[in-house]
mmCIF file of the N, C-alpha and C atoms, coordinates in Angstrom:
data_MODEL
# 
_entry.id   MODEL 
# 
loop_
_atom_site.group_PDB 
_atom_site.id 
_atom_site.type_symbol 
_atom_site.label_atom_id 
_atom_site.label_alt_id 
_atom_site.label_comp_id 
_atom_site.label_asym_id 
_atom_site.label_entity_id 
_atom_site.label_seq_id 
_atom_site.pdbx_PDB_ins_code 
_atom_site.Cartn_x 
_atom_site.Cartn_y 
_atom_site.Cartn_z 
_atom_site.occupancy 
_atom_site.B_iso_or_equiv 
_atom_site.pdbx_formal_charge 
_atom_site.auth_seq_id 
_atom_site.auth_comp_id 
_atom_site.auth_asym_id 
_atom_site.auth_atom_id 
_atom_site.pdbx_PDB_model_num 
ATOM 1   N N  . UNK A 1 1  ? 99.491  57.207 85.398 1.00 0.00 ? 1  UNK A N  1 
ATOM 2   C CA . UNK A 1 1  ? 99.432  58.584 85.869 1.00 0.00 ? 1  UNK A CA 1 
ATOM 3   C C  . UNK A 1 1  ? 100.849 59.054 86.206 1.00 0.00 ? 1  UNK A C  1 
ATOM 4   N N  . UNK A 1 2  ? 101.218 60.098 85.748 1.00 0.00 ? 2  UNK A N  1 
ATOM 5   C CA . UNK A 1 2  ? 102.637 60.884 85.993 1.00 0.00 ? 2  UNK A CA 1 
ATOM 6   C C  . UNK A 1 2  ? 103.192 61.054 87.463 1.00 0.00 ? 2  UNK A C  1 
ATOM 7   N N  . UNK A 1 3  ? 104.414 60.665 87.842 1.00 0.00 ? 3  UNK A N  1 
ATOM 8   C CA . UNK A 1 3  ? 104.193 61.367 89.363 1.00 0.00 ? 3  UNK A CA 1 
ATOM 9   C C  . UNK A 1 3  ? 104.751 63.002 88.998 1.00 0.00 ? 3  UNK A C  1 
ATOM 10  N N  . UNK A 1 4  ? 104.087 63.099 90.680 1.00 0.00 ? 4  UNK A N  1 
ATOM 11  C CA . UNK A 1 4  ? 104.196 64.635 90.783 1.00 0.00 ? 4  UNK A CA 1 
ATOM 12  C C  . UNK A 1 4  ? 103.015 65.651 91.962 1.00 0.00 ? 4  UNK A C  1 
ATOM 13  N N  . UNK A 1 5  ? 103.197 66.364 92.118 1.00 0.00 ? 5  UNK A N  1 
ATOM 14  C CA . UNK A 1 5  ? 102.151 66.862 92.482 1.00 0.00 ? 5  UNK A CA 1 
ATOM 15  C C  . UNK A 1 5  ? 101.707 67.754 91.692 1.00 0.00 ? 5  UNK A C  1 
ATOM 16  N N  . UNK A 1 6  ? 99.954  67.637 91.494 1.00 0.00 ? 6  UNK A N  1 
ATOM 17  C CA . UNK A 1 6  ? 99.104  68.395 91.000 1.00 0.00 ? 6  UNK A CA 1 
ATOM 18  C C  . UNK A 1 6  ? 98.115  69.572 91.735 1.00 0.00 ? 6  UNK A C  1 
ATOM 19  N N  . UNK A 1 7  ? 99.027  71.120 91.046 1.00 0.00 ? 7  UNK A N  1 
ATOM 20  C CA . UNK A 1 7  ? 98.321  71.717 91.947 1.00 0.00 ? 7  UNK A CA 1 
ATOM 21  C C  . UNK A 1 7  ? 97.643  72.823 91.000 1.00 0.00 ? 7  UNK A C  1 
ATOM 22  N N  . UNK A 1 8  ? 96.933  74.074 91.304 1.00 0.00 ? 8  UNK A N  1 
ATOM 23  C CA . UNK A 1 8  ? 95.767  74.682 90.440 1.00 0.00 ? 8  UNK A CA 1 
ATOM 24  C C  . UNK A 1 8  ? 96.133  75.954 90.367 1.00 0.00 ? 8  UNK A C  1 
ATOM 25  N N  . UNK A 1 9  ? 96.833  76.256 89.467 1.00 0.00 ? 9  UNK A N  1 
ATOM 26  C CA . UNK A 1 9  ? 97.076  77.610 88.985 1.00 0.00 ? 9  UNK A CA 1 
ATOM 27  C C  . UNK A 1 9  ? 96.086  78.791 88.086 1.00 0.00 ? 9  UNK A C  1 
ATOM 28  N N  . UNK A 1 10 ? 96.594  80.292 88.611 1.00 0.00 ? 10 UNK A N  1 
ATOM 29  C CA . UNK A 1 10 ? 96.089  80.763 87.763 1.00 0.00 ? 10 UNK A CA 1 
ATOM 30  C C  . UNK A 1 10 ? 97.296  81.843 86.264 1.00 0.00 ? 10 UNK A C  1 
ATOM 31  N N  . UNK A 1 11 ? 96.952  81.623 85.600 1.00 0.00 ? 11 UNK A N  1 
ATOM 32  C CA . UNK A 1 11 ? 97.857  82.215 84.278 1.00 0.00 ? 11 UNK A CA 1 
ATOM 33  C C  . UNK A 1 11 ? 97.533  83.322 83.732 1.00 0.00 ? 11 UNK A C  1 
ATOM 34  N N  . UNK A 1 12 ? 98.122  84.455 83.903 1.00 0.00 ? 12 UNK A N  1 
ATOM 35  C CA . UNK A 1 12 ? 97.928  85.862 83.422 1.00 0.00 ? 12 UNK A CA 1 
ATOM 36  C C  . UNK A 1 12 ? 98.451  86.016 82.028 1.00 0.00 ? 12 UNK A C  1 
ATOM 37  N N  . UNK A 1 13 ? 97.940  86.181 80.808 1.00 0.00 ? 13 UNK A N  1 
ATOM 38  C CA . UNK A 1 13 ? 98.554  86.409 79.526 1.00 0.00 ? 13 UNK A CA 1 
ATOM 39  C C  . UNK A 1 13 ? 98.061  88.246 79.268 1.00 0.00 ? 13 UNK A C  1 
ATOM 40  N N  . UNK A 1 14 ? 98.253  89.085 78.091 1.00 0.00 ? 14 UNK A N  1 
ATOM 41  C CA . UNK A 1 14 ? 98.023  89.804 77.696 1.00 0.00 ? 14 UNK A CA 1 
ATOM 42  C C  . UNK A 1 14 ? 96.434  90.204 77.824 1.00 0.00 ? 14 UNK A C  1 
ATOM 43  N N  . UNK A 1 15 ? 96.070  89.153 76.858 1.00 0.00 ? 15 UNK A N  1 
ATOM 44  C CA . UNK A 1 15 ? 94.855  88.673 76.663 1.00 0.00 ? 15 UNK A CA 1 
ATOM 45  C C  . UNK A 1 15 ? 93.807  88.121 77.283 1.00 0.00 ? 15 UNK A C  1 
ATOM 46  N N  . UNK A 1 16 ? 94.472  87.029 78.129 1.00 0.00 ? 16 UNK A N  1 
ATOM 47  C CA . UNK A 1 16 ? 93.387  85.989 79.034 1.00 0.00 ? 16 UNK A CA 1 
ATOM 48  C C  . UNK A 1 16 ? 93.736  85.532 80.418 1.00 0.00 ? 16 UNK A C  1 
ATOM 49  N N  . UNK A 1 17 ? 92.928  84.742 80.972 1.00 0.00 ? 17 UNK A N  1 
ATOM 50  C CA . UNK A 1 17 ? 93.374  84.535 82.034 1.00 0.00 ? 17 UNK A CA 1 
ATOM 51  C C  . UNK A 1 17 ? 92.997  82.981 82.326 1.00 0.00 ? 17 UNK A C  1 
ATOM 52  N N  . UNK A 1 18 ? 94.026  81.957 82.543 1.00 0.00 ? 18 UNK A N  1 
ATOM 53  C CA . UNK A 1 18 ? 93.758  80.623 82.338 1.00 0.00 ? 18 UNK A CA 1 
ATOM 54  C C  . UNK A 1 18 ? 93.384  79.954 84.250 1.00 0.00 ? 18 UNK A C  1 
ATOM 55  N N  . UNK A 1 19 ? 93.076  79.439 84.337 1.00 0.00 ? 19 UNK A N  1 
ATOM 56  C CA . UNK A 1 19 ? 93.097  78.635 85.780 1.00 0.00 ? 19 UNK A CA 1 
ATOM 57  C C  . UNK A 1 19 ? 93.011  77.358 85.268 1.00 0.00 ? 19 UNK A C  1 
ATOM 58  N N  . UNK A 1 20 ? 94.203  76.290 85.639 1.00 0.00 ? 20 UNK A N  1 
ATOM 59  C CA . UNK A 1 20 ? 93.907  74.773 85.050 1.00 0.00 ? 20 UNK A CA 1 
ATOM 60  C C  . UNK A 1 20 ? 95.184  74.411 86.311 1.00 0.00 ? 20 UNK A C  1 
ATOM 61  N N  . UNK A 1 21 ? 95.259  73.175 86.180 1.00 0.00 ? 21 UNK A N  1 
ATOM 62  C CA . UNK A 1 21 ? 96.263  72.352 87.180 1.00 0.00 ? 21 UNK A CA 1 
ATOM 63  C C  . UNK A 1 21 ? 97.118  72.244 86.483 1.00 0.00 ? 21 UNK A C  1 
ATOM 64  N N  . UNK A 1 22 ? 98.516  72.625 87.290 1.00 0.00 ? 22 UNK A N  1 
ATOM 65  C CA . UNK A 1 22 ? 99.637  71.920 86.976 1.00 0.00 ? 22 UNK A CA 1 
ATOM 66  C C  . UNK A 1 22 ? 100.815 71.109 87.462 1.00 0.00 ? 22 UNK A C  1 
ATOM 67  N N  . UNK A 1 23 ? 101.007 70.301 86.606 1.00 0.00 ? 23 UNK A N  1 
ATOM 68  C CA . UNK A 1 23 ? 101.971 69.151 87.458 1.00 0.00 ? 23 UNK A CA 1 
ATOM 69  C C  . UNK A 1 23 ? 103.235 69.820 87.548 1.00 0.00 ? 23 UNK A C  1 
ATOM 70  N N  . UNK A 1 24 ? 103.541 69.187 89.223 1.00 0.00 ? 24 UNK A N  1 
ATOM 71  C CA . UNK A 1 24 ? 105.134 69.882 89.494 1.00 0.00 ? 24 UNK A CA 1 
ATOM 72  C C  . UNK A 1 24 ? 105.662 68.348 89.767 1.00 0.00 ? 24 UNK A C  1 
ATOM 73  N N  . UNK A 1 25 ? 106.807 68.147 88.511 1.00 0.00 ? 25 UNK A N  1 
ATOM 74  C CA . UNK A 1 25 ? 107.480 66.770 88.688 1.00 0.00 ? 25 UNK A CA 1 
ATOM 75  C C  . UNK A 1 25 ? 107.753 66.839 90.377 1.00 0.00 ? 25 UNK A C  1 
ATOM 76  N N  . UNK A 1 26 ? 108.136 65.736 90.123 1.00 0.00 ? 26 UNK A N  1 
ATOM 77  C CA . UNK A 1 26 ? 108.802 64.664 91.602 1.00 0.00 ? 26 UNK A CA 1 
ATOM 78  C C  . UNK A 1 26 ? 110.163 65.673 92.124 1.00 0.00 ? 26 UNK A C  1 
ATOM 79  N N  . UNK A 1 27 ? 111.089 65.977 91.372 1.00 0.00 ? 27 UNK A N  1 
ATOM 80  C CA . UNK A 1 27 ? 112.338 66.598 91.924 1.00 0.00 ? 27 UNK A CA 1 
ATOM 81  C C  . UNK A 1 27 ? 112.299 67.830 92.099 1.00 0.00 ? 27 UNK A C  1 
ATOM 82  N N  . UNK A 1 28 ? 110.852 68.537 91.706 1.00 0.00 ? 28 UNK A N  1 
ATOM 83  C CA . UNK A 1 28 ? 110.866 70.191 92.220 1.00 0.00 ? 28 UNK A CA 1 
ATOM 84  C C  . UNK A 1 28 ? 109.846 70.134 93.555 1.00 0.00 ? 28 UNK A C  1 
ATOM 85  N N  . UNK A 1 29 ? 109.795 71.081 94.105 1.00 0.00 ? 29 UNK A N  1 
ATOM 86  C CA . UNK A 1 29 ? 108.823 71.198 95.297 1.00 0.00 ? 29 UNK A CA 1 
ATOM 87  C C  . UNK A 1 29 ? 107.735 72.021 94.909 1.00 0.00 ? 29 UNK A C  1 
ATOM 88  N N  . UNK A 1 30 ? 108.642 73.580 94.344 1.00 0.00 ? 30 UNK A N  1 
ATOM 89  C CA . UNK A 1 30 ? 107.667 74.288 93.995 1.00 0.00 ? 30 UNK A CA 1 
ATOM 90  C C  . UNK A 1 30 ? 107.309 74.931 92.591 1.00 0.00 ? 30 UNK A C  1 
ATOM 91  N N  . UNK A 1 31 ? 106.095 75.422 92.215 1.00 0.00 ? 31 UNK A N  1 
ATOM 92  C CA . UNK A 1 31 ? 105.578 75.380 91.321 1.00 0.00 ? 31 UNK A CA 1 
ATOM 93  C C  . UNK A 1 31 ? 106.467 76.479 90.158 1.00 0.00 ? 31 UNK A C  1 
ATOM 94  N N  . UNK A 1 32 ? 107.090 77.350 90.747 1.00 0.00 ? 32 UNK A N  1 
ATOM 95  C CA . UNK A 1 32 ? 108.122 78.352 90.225 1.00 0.00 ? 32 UNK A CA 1 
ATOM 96  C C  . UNK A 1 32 ? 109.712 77.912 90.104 1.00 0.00 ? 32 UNK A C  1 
ATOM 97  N N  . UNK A 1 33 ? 110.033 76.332 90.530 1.00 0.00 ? 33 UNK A N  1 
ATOM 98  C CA . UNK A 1 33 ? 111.175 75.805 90.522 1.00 0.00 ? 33 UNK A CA 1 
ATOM 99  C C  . UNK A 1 33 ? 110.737 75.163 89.181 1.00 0.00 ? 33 UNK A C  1 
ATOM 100 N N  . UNK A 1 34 ? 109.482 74.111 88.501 1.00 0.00 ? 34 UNK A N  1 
ATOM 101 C CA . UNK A 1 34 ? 109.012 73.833 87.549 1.00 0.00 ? 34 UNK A CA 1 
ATOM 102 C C  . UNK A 1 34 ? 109.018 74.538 86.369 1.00 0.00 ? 34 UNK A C  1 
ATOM 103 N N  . UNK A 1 35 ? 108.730 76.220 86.636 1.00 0.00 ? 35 UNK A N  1 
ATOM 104 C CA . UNK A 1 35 ? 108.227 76.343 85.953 1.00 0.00 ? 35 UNK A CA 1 
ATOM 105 C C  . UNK A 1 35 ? 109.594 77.049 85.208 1.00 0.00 ? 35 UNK A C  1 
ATOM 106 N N  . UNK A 1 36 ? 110.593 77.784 86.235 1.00 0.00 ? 36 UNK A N  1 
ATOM 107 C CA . UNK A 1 36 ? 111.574 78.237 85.676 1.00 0.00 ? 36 UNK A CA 1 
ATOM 108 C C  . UNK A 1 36 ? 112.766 77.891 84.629 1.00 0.00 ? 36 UNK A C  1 
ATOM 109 N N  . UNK A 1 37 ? 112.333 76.242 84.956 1.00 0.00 ? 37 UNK A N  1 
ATOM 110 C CA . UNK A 1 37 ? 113.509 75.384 84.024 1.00 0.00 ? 37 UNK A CA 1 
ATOM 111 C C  . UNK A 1 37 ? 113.765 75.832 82.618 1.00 0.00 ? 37 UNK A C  1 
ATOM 112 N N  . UNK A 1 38 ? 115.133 76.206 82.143 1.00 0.00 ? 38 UNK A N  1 
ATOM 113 C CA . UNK A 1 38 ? 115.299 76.793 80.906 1.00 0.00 ? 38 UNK A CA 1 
ATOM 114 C C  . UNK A 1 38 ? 114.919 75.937 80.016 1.00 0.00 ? 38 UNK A C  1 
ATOM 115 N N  . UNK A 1 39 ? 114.706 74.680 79.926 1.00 0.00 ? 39 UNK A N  1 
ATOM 116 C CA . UNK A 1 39 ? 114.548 73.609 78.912 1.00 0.00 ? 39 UNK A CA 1 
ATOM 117 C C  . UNK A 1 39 ? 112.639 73.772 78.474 1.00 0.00 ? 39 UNK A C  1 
ATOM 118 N N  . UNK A 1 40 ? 111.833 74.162 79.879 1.00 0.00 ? 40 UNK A N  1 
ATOM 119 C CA . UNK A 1 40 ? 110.277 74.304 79.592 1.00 0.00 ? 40 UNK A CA 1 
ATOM 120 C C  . UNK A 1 40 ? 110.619 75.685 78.972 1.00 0.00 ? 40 UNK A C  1 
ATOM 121 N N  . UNK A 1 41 ? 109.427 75.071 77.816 1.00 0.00 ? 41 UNK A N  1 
ATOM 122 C CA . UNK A 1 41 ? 109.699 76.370 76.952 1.00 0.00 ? 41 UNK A CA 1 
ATOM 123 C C  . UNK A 1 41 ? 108.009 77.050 76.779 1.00 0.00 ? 41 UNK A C  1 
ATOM 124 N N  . UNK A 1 42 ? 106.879 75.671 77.692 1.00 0.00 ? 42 UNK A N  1 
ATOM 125 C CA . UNK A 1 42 ? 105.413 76.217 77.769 1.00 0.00 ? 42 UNK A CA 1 
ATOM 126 C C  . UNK A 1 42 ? 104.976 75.501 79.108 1.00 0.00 ? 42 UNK A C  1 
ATOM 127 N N  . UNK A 1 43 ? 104.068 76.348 79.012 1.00 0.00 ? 43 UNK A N  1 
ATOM 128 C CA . UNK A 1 43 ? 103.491 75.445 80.661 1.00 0.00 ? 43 UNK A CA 1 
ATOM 129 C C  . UNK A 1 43 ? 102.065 74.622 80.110 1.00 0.00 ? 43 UNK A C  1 
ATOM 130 N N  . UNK A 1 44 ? 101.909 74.024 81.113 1.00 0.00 ? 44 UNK A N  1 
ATOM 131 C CA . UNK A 1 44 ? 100.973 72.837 80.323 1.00 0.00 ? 44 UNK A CA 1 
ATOM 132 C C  . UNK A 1 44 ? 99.861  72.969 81.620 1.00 0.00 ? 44 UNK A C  1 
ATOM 133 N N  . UNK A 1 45 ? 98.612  73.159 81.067 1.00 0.00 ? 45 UNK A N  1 
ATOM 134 C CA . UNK A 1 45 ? 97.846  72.751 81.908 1.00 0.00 ? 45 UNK A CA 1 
ATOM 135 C C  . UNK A 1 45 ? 96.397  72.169 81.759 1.00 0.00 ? 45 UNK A C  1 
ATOM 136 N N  . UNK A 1 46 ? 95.824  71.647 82.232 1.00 0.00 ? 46 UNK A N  1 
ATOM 137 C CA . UNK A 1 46 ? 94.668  70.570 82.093 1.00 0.00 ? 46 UNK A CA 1 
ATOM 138 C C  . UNK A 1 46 ? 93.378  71.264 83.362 1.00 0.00 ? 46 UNK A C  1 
ATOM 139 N N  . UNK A 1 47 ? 92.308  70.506 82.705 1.00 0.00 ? 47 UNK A N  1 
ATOM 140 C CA . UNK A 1 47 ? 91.057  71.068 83.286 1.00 0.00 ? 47 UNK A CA 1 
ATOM 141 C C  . UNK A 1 47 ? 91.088  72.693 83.352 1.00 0.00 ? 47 UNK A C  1 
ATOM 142 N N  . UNK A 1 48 ? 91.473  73.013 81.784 1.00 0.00 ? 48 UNK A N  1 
ATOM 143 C CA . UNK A 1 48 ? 91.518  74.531 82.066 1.00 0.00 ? 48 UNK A CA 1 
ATOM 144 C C  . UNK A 1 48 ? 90.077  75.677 82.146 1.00 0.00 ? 48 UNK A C  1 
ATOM 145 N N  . UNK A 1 49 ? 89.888  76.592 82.554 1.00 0.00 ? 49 UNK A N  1 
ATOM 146 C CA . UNK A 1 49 ? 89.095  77.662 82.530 1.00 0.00 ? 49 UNK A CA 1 
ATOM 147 C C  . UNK A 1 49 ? 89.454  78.546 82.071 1.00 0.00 ? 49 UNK A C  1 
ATOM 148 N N  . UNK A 1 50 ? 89.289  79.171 80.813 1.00 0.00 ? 50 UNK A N  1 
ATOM 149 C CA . UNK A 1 50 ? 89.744  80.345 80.114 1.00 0.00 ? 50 UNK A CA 1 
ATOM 150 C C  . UNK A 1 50 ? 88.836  81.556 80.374 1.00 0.00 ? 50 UNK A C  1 
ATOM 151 N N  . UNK A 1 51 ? 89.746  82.664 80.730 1.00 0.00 ? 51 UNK A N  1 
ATOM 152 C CA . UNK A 1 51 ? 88.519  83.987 81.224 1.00 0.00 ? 51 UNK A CA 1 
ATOM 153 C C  . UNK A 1 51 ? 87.321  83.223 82.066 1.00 0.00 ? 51 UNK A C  1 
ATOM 154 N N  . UNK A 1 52 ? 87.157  82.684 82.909 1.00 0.00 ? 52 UNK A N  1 
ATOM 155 C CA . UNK A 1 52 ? 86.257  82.701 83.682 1.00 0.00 ? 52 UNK A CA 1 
ATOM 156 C C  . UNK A 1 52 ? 84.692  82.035 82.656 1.00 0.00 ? 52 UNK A C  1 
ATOM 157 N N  . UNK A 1 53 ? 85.137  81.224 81.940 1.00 0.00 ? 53 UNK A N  1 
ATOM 158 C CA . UNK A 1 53 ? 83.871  80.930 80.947 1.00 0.00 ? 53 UNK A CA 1 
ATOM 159 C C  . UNK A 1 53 ? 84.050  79.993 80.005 1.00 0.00 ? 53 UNK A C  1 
ATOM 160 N N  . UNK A 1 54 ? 84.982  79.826 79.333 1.00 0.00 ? 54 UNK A N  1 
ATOM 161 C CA . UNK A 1 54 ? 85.374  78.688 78.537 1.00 0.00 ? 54 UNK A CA 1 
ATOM 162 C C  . UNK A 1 54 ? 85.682  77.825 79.537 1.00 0.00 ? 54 UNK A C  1 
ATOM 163 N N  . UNK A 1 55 ? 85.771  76.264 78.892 1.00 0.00 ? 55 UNK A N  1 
ATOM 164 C CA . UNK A 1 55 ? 86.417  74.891 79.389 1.00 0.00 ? 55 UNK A CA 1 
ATOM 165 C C  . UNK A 1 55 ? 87.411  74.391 78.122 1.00 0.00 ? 55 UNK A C  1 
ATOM 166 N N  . UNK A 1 56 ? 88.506  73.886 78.909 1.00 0.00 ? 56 UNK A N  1 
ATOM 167 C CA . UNK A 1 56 ? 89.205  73.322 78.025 1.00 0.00 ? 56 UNK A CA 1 
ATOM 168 C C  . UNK A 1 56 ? 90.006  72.167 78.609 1.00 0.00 ? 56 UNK A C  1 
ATOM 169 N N  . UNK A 1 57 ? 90.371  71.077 77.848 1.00 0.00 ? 57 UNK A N  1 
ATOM 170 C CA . UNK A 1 57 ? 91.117  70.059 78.931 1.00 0.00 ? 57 UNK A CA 1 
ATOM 171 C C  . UNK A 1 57 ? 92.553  69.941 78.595 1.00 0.00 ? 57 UNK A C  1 
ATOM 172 N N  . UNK A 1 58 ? 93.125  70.885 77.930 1.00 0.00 ? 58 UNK A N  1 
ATOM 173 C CA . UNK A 1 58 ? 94.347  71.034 77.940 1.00 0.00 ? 58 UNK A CA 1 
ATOM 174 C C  . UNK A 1 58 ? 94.567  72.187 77.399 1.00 0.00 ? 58 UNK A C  1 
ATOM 175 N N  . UNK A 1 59 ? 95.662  73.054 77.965 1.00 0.00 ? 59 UNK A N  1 
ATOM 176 C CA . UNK A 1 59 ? 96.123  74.167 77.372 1.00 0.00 ? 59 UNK A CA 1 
ATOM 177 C C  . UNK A 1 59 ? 97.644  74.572 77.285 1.00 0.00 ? 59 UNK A C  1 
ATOM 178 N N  . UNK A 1 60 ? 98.398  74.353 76.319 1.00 0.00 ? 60 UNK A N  1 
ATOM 179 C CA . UNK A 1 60 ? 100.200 74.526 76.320 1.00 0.00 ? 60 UNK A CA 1 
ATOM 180 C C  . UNK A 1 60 ? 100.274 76.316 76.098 1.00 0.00 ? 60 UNK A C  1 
ATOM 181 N N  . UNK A 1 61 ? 100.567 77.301 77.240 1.00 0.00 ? 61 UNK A N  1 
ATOM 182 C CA . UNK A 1 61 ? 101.111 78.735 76.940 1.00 0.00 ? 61 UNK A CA 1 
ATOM 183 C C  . UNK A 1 61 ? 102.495 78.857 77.167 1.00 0.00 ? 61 UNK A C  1 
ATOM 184 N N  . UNK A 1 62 ? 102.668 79.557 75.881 1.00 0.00 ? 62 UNK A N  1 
ATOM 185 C CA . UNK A 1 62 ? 103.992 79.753 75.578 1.00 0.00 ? 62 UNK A CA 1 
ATOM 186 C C  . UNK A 1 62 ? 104.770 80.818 76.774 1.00 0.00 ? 62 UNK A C  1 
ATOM 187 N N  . UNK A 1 63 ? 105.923 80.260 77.363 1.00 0.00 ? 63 UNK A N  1 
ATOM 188 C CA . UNK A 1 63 ? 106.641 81.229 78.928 1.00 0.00 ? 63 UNK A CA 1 
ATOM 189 C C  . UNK A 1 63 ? 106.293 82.725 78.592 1.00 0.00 ? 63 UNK A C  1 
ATOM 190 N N  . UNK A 1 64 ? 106.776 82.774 76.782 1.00 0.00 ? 64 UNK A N  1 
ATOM 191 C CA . UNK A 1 64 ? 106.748 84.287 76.285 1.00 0.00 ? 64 UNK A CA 1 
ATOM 192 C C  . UNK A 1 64 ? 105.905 85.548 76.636 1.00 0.00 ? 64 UNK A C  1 
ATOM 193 N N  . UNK A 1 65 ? 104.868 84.465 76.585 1.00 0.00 ? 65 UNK A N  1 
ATOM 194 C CA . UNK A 1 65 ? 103.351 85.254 76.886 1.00 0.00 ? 65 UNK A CA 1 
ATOM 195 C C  . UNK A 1 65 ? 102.584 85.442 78.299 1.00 0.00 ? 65 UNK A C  1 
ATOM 196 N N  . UNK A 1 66 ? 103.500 85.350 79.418 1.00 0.00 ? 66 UNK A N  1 
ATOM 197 C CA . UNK A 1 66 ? 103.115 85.546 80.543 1.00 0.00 ? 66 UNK A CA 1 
ATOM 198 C C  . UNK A 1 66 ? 103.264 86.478 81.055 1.00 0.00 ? 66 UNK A C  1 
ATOM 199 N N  . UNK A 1 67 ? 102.377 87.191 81.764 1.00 0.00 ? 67 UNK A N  1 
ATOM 200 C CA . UNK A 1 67 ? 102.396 88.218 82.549 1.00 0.00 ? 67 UNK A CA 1 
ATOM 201 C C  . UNK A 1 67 ? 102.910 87.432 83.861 1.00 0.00 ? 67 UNK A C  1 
ATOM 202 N N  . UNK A 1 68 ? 102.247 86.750 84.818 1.00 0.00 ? 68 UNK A N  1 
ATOM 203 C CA . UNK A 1 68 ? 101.917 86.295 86.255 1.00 0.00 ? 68 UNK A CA 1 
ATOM 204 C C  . UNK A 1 68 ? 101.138 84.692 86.153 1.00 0.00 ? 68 UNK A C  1 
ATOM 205 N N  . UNK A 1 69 ? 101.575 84.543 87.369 1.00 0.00 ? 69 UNK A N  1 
ATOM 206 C CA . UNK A 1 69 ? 101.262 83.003 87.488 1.00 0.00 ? 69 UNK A CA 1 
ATOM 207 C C  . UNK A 1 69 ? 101.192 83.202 89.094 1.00 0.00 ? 69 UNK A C  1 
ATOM 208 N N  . UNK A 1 70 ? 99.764  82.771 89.497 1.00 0.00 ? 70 UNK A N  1 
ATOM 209 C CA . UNK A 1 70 ? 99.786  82.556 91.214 1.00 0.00 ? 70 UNK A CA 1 
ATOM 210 C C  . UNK A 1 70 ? 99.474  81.381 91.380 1.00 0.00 ? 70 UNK A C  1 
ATOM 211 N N  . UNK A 1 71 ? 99.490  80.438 92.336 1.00 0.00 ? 71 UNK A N  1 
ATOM 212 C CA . UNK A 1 71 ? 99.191  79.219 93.019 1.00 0.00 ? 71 UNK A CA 1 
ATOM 213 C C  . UNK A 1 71 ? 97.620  79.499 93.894 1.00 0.00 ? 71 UNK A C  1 
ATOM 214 N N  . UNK A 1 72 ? 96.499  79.214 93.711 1.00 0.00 ? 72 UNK A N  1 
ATOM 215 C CA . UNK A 1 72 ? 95.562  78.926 94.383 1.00 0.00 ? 72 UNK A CA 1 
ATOM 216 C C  . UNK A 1 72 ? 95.403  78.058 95.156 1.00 0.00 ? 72 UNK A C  1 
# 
């Protein structure tokens, strides 16, 4: 298992709206220090919920396509 902490986001795209967990390595604290890194070029997340109705157990969205990202 990766370290890190795993915490449960929600993902605003154009289109959809994702809620899945995401890991924030060991050397960031917070989930917007993770996510800002110029090198991540998608966010990754697992046990996802798409629109409130699909399941999915992994989902990679591209930074491009984000509206908003909150921490639940």
């Amino acid at each position: 298992m990766p370290e890190g902490k795993k915490v449960r986001i929600r993902v605003r795209t154009v289109s959809c709206t994702y809620v899945g967990d995401f890991l924030v390595p060991p050397m960031r604290h917070r989930v917007s220090d993770a996510i800002n890194e110029e090198a991540r070029l998608f966010v990754n997340l697992t046990d996802v919920v798409i629109n409130d109705r699909d399941r999915s157990d992994f989902v990679a969205l591209n930074k491009n396509l984000i509206e908003s990202i909150a921490q639940l």
